[in-house]
FIVEXNU-545675 format. One record per atom (N, C-alpha, C): z, y, x. Coordinates in steps of 0.001 Angstrom, whole numbers, padded with zeros to 6 digits, always signed. Example, Ala and Ser with C-alpha at 12.3 -4.5 7.8 and 13.67 -1.06 7.14 Angstrom:
FIVEXNU-545675
+007800-005690+013190+007800-004500+012300+007800-003300+013200+007080-002250+012850+007140-001060+013670+007870+000030+012900
end
This chain:
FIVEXNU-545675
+002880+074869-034982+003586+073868-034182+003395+074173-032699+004495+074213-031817+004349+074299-030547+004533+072718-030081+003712+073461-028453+003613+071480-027925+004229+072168-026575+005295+071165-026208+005344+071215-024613+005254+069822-024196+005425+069573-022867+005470+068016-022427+005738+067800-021421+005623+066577-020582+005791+066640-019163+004268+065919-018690+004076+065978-016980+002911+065367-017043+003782+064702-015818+003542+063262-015836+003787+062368-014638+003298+060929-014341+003713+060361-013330+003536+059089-013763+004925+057951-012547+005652+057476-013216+005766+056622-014856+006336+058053-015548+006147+058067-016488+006639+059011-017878+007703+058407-018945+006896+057130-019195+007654+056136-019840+009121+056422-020496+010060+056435-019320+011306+056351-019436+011989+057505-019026+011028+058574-019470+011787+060028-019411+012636+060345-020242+013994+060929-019812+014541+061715-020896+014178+062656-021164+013512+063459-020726+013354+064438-021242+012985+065085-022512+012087+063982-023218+011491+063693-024463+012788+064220-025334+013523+063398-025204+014794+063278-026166+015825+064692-025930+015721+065231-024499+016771+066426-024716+015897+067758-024963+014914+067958-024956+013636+069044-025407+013634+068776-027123+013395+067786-027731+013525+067039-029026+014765+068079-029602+015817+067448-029162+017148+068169-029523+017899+069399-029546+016900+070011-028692+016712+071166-028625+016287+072183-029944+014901+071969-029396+013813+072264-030599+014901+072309-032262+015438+070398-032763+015879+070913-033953+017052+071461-034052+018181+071771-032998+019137+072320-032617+018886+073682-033105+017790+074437-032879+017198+075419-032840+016471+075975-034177+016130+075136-034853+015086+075211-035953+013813+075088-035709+013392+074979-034617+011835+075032-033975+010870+074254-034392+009952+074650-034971+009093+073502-035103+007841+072942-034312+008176+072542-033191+007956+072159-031876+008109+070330-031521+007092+070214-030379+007047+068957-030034+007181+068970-028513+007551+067292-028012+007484+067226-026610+007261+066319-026398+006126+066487-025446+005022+065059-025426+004854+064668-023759+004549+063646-023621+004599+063022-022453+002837+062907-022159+002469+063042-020735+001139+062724-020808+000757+061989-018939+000262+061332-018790-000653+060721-017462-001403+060972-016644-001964+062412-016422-003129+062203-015660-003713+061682-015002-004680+061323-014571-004996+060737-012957-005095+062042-012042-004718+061799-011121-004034+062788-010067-005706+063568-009950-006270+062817-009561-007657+063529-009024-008509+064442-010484-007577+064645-011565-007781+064988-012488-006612+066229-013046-005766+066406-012043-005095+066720-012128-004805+068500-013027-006014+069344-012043-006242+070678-012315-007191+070660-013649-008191+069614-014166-008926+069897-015158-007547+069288-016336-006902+068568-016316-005568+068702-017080-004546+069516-017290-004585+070469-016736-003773+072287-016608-004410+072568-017607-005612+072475-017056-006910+073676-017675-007356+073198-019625-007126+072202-019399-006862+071690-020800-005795+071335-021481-005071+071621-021074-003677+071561-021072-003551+073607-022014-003916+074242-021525-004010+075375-021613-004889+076476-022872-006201+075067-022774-007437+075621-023759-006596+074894-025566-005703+073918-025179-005425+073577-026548-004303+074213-026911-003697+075505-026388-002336+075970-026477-001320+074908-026057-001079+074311-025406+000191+073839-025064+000858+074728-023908+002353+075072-024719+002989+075975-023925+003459+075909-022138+003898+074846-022911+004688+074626-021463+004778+073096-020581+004796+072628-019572+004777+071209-019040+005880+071501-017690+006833+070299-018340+007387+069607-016801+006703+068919-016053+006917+069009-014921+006044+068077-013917+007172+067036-013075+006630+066057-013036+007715+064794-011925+006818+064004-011554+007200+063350-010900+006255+062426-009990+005326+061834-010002+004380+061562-009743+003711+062777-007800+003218+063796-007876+003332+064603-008923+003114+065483-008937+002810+066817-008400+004483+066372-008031+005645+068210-008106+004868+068995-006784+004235+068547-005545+003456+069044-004674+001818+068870-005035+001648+068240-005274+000541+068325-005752+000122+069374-006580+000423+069811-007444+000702+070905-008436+000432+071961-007878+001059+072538-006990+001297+073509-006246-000098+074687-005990-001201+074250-005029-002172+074809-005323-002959+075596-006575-002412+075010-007544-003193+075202-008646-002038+075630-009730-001259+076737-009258-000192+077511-010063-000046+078467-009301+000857+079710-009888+001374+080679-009172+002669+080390-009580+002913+080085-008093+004366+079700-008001+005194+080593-007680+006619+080933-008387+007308+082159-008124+008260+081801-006882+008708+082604-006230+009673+082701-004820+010549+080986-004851+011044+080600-005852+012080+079639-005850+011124+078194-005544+009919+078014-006229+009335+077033-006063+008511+077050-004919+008112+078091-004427+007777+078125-003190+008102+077862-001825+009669+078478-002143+010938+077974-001410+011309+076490-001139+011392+075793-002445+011148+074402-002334+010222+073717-002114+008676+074245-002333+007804+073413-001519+007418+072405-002958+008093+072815-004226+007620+071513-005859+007594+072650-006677+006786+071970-007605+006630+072591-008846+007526+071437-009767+008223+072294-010925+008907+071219-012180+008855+071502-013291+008098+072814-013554+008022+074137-014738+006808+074777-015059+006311+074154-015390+004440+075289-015584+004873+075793-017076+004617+077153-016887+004548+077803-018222+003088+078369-018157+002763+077477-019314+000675+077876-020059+000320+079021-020720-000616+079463-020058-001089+080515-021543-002143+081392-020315-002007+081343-019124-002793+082525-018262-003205+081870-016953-004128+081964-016748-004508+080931-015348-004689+081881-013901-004215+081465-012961-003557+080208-013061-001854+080278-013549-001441+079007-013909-000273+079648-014674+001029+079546-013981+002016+080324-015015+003384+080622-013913+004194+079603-013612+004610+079109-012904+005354+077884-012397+006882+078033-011387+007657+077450-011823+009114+077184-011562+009522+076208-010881+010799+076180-010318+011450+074850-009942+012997+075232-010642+013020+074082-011187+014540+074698-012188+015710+073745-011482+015035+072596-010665+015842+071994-010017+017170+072766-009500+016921+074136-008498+017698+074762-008205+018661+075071-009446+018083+075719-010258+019209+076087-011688+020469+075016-011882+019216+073660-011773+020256+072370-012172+021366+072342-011114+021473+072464-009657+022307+072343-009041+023414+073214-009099+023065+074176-008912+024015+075504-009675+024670+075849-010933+023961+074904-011800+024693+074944-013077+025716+073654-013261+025204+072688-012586+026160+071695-012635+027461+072065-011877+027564+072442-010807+028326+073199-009990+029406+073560-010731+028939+075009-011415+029442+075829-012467+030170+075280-013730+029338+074021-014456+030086+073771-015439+031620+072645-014711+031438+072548-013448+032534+071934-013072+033446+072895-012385+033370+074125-012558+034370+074994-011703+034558+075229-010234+032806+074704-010076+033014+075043-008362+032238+075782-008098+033050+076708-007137+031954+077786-006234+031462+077360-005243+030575+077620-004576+030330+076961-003239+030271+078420-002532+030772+079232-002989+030571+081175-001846+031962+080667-000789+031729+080583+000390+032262+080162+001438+032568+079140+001916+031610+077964+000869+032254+076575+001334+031621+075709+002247+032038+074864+002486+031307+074136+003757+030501+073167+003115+029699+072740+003414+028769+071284+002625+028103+070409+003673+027987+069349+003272+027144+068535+003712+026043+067955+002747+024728+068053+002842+023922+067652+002179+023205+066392+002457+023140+065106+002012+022501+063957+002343+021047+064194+002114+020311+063740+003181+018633+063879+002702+017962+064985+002817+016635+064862+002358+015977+066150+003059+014370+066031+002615+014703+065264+001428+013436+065163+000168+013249+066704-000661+013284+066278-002032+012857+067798-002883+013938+067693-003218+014839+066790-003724+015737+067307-004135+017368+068015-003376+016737+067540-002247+017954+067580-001060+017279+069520-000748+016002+069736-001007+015749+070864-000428+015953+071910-001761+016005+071499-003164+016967+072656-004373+018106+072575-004108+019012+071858-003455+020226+071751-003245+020471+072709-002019+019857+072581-000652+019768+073357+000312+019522+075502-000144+019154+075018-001185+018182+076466-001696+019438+077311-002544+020225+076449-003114+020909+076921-004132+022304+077153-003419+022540+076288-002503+024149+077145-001706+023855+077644-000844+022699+078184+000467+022634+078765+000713+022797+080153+000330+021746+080204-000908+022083+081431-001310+022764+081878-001854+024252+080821-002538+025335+080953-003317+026043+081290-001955+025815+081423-000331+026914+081598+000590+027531+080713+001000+027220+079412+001021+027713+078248+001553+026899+078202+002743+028288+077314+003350+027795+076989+005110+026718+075432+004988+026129+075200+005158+025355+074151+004673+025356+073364+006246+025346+071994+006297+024529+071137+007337+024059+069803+006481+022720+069636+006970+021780+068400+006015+021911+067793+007226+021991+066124+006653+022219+064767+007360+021155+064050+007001+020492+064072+007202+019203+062871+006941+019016+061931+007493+018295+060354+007470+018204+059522+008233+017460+059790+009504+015960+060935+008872+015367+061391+010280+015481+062334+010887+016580+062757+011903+017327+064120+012341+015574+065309+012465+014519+065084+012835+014049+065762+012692+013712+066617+011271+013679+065796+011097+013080+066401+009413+014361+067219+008629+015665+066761+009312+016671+067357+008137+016741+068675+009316+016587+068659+010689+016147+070192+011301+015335+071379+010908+014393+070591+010679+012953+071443+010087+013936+071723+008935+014318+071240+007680+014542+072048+006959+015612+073367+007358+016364+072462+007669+017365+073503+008052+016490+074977+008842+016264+074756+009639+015419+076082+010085+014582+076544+008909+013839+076047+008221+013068+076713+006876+013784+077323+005981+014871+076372+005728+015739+077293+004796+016972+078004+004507+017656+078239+005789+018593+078805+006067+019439+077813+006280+020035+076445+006822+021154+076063+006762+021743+076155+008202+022960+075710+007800+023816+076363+009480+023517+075307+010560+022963+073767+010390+023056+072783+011296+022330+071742+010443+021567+070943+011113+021407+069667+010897+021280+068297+011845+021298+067250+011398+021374+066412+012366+020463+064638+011763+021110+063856+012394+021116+062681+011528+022105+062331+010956+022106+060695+010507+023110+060515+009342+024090+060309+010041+024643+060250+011163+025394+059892+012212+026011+061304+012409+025626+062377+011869+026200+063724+011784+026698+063526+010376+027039+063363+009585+027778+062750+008156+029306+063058+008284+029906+062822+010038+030936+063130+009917+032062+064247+009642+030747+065659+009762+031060+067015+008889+031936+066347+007775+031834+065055+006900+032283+065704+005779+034012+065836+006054+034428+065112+006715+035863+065283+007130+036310+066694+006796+035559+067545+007529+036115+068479+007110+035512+069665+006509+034557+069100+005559+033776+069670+004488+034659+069641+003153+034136+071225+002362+034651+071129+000854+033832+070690-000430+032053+070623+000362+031553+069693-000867+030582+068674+000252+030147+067676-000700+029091+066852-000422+027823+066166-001219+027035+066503-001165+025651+066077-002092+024847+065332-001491+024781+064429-002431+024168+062881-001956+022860+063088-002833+022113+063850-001881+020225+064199-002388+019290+063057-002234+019612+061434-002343+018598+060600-002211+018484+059754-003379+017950+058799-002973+017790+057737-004516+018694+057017-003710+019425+056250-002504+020024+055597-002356+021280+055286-003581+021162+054064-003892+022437+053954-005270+021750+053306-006297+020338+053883-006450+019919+053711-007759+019527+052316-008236+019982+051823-007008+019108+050317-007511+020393+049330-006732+021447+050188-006800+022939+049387-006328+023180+049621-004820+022383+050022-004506+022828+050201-002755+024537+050503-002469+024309+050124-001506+026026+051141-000789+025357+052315-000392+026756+052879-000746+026667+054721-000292+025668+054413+001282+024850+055238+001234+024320+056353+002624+024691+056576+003587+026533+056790+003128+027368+057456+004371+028649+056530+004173+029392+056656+005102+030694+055959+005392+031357+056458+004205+031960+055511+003229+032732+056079+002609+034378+056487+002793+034365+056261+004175+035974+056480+004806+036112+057634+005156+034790+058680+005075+034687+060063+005400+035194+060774+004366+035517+060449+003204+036044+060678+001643+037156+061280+001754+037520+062496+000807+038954+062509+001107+038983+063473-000498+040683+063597-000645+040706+064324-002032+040302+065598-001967+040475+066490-001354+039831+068003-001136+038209+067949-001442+037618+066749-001614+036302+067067-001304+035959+066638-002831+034816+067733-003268+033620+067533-004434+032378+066761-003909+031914+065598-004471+031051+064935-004595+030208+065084-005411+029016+065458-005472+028168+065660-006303+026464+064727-006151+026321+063380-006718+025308+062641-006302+023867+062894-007281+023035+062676-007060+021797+063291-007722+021903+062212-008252+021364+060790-008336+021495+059653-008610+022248+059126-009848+021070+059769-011258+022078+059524-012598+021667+058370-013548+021300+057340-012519+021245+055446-012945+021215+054921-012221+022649+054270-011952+023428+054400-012595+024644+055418-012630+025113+055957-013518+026094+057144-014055+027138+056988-013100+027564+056127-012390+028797+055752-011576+028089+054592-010205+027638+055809-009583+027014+055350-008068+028106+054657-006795+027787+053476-006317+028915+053366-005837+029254+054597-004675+029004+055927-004511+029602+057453-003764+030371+057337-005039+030033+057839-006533+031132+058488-007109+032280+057477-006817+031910+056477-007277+033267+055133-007303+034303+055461-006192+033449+055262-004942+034304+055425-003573+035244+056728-003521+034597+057649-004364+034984+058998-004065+036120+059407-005573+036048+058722-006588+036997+058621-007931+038211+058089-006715+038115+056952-005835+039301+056011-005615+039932+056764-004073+039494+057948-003792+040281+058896-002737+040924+060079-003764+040534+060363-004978+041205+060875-005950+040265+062518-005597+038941+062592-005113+038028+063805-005037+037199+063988-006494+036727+065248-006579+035630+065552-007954+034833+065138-007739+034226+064448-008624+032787+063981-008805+031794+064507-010131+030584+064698-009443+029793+064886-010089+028813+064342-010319+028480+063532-011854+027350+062969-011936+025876+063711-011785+024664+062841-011442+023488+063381-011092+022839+063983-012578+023466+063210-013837+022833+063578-014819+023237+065003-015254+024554+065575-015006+024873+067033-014915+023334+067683-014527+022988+067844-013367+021863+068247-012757+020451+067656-013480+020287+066941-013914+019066+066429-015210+019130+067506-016219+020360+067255-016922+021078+068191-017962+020009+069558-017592+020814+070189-016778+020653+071490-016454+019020+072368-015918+018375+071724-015732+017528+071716-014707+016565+071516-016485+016741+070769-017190+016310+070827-018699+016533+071767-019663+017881+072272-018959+018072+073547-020066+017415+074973-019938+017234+075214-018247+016639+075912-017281+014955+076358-017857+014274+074572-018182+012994+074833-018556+012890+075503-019621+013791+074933-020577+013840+075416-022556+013746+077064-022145+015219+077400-021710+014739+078927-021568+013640+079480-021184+013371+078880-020237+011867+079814-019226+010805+079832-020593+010221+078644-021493+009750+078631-022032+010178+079896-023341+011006+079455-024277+010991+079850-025352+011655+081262-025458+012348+081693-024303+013221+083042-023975+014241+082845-025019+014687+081718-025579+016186+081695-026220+017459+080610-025414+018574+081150-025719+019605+080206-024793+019430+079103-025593+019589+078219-024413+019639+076609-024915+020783+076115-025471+020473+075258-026584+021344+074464-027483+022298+073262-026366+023141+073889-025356+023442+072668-023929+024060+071304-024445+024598+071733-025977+026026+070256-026249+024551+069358-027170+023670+069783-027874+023207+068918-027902+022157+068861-026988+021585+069156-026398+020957+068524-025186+021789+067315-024294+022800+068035-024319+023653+066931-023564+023890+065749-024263+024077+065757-025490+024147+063963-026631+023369+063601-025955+021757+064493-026350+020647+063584-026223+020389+062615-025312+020755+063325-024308+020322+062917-022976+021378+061621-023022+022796+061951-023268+023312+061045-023067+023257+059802-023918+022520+059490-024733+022216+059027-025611+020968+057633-025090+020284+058900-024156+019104+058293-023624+019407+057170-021958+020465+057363-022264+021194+056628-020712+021579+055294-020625+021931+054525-019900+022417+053107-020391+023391+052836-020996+023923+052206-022119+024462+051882-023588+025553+051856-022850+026245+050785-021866+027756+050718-021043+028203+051301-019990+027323+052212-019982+028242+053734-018471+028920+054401-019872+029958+055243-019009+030819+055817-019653+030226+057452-019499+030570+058098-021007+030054+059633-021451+030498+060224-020313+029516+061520-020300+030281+062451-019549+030136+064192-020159
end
């Protein structure tokens, strides 16, 4: 029996359980995926035992994903981002990922967009605003991050290649931007969009991290200018399928991962 899991805290109400699950019997595997707590200040003797009982592999989420860091060898991408989301066990210290990037790029992809020459605007300038920064840069997109604190969305920008940043008051790129990614939790708990939603227009892809609820009021605003939208759970999706591989070196089972997950979502949003 193989064990993988995630280590976080809350854990609780992970999907992940359920699209690793689906995987596994998608697969024939006879494999588990387990959720676990540490206390933070316990953090590295939980690797380390984590490791002595064979467990393969662990996602990491919150508070983790920096925390982590010290106590892995982190390859170029997670380093880049500054989180860990991927520990693969077996050799200490052990190898560690950020698949976040994958997720952005694959969601991208399964919607038919390139971003090699496109313009973007990125909201935020957290971890997830900085796999997003990571992944069109190097796909060749012109990038500028808008954050609430113009310093901080600078600093990244200088760290990681983007063409400009500003504050959120710089938002008005998106006019004449071809995508936009809304990298915050703003939404998740009903907010109004971040940014003006009069900056909207049909030429533009929307892509919000923010996958509860499934229909953020950005996508809404951005369905009713008649632009693409992309849900945040695309990027959950992916960023899950990302780990399966790293782990097991077989392609992932994506349509049922994708039930699962969707399965695991709230009963009255609509499939995607």
């Amino acid at each position: 029996m193989e064990v993988f899991g995630l280590i976080g805290d809350p854990v609780r109400h992970s999907a992940s359980p359920a699209m690793h699950t689906a995987a596994y019997e998608a697969c024939g595997m006879q494999a588990r995926y387990v959720t676990f707590t540490p206390e933070e200040t316990a953090l590295e003797e939980a690797l380390r035992g984590a490791t002595a009982l064979g467990i393969r592999g662990l996602n990491v989420t919150i508070p983790f994903k920096q925390t982590v860091m010290p106590m892995v060898a982190a390859d170029p991408i997670a380093t880049r981002v500054g989180a860990v989301n991927t520990i693969t066990l077996g050799e200490w210290p052990p190898a560690a990922t950020n698949t976040d990037v994958a997720g952005v790029e694959r969601a991208l992809a399964h919607h038919d967009v390139d971003p090699a020459g496109a313009t973007a605007v990125i909201i935020g300038a957290g971890g997830a605003a900085r796999a997003a920064v990571c992944a069109l840069v190097d796909a060749g997109a012109e990038v500028h991050i808008a954050n609430r604190t113009a310093a901080r969305a600078r600093a990244l920008a200088d760290e990681l290649g983007a063409a400009s940043a500003g504050g959120l008051e710089t938002a008005t790129r998106i006019e004449g931007a071809d995508l936009l990614l809304q990298m915050t939790s703003v939404g998740m708990r009903g907010e109004a969009s971040p940014i003006d939603t009069a900056l909207l227009h049909a030429d533009l892809v929307v892509f919000d991290a923010v996958y509860t609820p499934r229909e953020t009021p950005l996508l809404a605003a951005a369905t009713g200018v008649g632009a693409t939208t992309i849900e945040g759970a695309w990027m959950l999706l992916y960023q899950g399928v990302a780990a399966f591989e790293r782990w097991t070196d077989r392609s992932a089972p994506v349509e049922a991962m994708r039930v699962a997950l969707e399965g695991r979502l709230t009963a009255n949003e609509r499939p995607f």
